[in-house]
mmCIF file as gemmi writes it, N, C-alpha and C atoms, coordinates in Angstrom:
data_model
loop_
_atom_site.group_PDB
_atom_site.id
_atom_site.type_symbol
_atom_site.label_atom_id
_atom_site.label_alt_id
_atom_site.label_comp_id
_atom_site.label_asym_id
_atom_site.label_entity_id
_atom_site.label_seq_id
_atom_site.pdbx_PDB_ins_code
_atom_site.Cartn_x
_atom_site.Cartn_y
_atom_site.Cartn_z
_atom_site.occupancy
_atom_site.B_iso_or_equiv
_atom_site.pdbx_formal_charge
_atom_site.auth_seq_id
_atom_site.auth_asym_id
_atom_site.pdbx_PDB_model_num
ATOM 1 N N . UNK Axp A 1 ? 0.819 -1.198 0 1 0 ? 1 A 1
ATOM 2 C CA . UNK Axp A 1 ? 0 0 0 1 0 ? 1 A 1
ATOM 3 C C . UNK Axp A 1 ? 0.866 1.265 0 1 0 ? 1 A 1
ATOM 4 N N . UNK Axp A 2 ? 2.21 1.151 0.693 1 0 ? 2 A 1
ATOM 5 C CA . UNK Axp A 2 ? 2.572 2.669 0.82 1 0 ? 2 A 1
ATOM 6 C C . UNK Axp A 2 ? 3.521 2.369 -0.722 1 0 ? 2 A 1
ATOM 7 N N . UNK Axp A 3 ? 3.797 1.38 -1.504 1 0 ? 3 A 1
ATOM 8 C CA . UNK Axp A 3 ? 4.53 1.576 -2.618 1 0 ? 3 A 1
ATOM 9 C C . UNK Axp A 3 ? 3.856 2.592 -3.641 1 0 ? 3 A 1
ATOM 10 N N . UNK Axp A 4 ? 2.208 2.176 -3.227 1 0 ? 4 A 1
ATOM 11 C CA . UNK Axp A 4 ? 1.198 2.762 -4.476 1 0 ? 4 A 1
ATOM 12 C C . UNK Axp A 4 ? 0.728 4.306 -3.694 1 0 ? 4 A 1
ATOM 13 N N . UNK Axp A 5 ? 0.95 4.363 -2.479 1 0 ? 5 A 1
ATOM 14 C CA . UNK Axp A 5 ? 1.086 6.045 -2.238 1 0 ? 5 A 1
ATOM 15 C C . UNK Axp A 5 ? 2.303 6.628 -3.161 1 0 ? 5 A 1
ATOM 16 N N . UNK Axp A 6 ? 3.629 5.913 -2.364 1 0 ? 6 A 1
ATOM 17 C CA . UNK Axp A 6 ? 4.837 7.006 -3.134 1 0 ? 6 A 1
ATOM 18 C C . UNK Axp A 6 ? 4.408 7.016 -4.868 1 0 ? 6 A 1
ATOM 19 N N . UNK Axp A 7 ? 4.016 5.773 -5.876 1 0 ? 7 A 1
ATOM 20 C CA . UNK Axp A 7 ? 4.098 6.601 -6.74 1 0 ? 7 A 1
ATOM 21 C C . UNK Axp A 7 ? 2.879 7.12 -7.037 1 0 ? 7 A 1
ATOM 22 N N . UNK Axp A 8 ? 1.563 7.039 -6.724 1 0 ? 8 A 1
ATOM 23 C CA . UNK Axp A 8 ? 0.739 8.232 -6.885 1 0 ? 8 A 1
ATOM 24 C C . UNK Axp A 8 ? 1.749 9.86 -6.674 1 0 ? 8 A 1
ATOM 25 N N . UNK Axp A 9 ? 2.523 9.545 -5.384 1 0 ? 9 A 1
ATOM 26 C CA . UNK Axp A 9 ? 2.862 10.976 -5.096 1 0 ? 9 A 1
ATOM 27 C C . UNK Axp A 9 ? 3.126 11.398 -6.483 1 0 ? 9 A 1
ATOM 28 N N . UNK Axp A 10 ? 4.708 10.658 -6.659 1 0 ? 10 A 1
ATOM 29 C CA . UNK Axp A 10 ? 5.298 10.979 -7.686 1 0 ? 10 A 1
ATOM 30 C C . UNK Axp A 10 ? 4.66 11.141 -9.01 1 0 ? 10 A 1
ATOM 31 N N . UNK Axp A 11 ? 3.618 10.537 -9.294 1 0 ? 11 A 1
ATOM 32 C CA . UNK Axp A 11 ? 3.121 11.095 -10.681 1 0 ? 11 A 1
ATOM 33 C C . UNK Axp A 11 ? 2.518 12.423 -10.34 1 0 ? 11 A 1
ATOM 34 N N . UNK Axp A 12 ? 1.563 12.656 -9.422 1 0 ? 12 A 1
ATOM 35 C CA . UNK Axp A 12 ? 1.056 13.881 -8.756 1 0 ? 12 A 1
ATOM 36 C C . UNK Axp A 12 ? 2.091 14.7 -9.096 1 0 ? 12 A 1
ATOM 37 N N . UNK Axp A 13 ? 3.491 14.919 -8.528 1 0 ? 13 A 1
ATOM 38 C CA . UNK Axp A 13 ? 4.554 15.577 -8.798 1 0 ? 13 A 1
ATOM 39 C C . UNK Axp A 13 ? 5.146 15.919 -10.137 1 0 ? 13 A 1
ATOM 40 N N . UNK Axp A 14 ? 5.092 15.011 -10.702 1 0 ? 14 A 1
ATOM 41 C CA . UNK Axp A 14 ? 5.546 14.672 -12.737 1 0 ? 14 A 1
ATOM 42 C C . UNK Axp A 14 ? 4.687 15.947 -13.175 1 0 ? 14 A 1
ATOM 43 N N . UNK Axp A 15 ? 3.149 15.481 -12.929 1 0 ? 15 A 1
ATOM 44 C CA . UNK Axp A 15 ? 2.475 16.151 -13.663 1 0 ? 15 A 1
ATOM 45 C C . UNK Axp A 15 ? 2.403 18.054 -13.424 1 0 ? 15 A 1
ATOM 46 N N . UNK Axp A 16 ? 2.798 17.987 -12.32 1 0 ? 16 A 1
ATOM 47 C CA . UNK Axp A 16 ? 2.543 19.448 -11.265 1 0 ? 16 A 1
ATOM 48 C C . UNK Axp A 16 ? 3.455 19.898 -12.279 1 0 ? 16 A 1
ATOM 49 N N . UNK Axp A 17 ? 4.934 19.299 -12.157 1 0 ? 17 A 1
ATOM 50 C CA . UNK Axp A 17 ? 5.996 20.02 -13.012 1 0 ? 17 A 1
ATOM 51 C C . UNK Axp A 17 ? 5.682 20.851 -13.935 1 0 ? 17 A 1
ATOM 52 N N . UNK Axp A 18 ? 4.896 19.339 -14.636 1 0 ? 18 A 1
ATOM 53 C CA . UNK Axp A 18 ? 4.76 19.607 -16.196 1 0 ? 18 A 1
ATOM 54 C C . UNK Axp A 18 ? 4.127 20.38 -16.469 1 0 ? 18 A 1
ATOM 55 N N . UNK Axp A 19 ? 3.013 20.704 -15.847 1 0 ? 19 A 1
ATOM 56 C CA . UNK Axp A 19 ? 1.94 21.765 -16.219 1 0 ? 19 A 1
ATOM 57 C C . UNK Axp A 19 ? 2.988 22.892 -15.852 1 0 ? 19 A 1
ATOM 58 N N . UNK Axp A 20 ? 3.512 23.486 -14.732 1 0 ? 20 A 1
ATOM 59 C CA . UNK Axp A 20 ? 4.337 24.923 -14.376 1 0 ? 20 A 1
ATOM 60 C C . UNK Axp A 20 ? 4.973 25.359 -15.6 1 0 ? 20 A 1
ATOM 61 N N . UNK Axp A 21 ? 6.033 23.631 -16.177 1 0 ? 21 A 1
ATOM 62 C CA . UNK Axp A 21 ? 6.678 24.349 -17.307 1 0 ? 21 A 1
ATOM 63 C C . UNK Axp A 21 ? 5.665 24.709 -18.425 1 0 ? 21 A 1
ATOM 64 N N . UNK Axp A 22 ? 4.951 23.917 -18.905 1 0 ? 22 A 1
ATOM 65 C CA . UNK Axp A 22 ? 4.074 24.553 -19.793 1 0 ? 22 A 1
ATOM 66 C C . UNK Axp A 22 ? 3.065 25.935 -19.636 1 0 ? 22 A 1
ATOM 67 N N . UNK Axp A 23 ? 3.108 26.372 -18.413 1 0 ? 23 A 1
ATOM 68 C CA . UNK Axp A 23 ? 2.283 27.584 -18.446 1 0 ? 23 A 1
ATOM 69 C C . UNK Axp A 23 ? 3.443 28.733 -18.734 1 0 ? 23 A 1
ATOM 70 N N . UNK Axp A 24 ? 5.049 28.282 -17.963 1 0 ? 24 A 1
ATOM 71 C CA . UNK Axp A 24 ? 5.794 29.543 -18.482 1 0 ? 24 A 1
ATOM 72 C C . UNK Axp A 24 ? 6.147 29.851 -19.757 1 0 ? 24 A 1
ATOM 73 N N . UNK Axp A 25 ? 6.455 28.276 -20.657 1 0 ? 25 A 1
ATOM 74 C CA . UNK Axp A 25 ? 6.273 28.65 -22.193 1 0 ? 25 A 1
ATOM 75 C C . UNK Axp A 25 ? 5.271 29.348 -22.501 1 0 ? 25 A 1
ATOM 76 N N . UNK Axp A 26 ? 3.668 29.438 -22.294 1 0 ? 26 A 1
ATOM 77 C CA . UNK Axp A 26 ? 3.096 29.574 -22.903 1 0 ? 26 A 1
ATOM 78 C C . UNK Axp A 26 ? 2.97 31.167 -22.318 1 0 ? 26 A 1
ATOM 79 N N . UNK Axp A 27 ? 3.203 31.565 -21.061 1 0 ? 27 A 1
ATOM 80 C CA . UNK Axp A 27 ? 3.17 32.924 -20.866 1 0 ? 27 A 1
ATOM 81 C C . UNK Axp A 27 ? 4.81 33.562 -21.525 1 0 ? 27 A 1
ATOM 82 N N . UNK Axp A 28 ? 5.836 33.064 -21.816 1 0 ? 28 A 1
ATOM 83 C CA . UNK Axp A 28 ? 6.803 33.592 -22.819 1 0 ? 28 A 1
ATOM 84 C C . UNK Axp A 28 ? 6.806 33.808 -24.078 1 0 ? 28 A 1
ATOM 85 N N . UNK Axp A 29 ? 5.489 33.238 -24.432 1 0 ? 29 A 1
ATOM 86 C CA . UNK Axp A 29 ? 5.482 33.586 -26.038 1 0 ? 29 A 1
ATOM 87 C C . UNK Axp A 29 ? 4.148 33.953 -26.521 1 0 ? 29 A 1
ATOM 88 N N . UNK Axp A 30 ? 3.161 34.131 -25.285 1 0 ? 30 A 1
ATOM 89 C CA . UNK Axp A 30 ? 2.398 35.271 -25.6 1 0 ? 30 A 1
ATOM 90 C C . UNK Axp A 30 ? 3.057 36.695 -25.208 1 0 ? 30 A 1
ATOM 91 N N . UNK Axp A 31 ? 3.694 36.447 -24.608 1 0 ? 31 A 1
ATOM 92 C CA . UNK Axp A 31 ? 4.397 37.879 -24.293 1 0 ? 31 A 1
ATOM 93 C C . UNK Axp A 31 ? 5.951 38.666 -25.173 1 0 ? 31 A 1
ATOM 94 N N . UNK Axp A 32 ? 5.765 37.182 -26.078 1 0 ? 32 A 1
ATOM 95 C CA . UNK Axp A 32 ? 6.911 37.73 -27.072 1 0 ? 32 A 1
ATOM 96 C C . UNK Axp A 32 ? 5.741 38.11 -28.249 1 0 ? 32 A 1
ATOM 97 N N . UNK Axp A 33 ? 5.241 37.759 -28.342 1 0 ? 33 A 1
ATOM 98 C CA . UNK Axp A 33 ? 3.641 37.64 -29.653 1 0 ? 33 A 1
ATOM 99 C C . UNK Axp A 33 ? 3.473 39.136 -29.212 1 0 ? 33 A 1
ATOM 100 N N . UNK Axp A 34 ? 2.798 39.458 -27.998 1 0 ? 34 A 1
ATOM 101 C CA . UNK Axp A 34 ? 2.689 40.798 -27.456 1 0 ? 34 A 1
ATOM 102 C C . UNK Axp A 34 ? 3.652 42.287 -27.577 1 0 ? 34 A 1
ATOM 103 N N . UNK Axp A 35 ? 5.047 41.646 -27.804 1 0 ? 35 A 1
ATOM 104 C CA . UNK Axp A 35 ? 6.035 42.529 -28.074 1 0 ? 35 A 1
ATOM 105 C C . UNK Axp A 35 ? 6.162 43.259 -29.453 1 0 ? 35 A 1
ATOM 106 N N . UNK Axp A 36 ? 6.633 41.957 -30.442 1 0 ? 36 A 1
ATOM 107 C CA . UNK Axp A 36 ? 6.361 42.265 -31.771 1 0 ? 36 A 1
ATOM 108 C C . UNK Axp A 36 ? 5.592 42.839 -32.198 1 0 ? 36 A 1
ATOM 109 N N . UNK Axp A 37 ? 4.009 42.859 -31.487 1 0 ? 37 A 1
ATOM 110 C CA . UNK Axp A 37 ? 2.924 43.64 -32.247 1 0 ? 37 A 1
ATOM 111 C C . UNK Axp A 37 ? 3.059 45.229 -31.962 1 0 ? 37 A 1
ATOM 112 N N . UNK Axp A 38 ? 3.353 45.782 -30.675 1 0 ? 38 A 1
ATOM 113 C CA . UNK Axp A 38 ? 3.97 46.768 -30.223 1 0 ? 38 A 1
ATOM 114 C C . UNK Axp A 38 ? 4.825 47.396 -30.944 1 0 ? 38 A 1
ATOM 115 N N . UNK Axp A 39 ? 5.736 46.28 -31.352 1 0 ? 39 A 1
ATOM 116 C CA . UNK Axp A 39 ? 6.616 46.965 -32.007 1 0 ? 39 A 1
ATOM 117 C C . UNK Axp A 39 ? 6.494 47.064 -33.811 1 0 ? 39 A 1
ATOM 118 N N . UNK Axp A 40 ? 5.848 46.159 -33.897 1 0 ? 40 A 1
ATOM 119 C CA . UNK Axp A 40 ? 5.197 46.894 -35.505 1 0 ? 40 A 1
ATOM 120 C C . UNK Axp A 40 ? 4.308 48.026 -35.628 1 0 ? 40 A 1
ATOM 121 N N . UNK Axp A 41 ? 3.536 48.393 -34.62 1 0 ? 41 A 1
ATOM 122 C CA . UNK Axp A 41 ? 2.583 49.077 -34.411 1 0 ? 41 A 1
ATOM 123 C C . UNK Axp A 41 ? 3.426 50.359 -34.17 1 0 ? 41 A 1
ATOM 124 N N . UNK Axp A 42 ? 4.447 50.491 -33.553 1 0 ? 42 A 1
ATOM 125 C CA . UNK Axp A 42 ? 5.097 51.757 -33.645 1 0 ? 42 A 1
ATOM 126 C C . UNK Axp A 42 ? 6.301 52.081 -34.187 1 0 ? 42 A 1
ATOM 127 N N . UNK Axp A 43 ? 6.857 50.85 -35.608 1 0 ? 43 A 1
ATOM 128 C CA . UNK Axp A 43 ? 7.365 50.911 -36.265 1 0 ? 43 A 1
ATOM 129 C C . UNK Axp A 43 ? 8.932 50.669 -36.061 1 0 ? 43 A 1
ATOM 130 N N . UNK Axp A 44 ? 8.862 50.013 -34.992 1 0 ? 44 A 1
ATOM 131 C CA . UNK Axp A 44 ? 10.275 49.851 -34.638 1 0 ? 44 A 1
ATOM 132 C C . UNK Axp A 44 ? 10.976 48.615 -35.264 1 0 ? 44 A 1
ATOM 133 N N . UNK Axp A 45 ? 12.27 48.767 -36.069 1 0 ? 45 A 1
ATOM 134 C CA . UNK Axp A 45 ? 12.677 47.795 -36.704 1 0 ? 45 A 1
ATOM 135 C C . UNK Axp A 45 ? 14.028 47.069 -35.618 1 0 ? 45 A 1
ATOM 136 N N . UNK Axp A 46 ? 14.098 45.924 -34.996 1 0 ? 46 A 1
ATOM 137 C CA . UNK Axp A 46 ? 15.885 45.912 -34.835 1 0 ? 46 A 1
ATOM 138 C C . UNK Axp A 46 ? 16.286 44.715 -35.268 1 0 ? 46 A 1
ATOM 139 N N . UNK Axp A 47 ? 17.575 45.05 -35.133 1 0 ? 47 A 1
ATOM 140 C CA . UNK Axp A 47 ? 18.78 44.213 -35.793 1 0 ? 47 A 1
ATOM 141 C C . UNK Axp A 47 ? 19.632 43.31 -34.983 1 0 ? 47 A 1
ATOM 142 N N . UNK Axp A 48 ? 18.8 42.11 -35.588 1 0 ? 48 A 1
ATOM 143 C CA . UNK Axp A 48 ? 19.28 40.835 -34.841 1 0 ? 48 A 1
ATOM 144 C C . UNK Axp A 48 ? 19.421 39.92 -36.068 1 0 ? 48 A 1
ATOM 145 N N . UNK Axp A 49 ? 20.909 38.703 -34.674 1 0 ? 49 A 1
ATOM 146 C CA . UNK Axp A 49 ? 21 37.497 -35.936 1 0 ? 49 A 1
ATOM 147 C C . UNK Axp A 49 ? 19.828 36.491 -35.659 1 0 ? 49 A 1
ATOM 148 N N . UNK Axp A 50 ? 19.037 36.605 -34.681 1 0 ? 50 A 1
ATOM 149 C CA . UNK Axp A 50 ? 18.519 35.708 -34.499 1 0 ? 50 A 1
ATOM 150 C C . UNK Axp A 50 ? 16.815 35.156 -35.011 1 0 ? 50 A 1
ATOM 151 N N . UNK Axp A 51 ? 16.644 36.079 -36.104 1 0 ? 51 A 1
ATOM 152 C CA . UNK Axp A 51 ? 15.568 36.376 -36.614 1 0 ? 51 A 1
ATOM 153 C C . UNK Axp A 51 ? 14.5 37.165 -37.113 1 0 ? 51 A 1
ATOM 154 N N . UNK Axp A 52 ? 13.648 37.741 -38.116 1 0 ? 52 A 1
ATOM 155 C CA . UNK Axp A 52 ? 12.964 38.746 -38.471 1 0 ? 52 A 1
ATOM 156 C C . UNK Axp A 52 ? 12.516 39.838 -37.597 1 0 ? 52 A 1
């Protein structure tokens, strides 16, 4: 019985992770989405290697 507590815990835990990391991707690239538009909107061009 306590084998099937620890890994309930542990999946409980897996999943907790997983969701945190996926909410900060998804709040980093609405907030890069958010930038770009800003910055087309007031015409700002810059100069990077790392993309348009």
């Amino acid at each position: 019985m306590q084998l099937a507590a620890e890994v309930l815990l542990g999946m409980v835990m897996l999943v907790t992770v997983v969701v945190v990391l996926a909410v900060f991707v998804w709040g980093a690239k609405k907030d890069g989405d958010e930038d770009k538009a800003v910055q087309r909107r007031l015409g700002i061009r810059r100069k990077t290697r790392l993309g348009p």
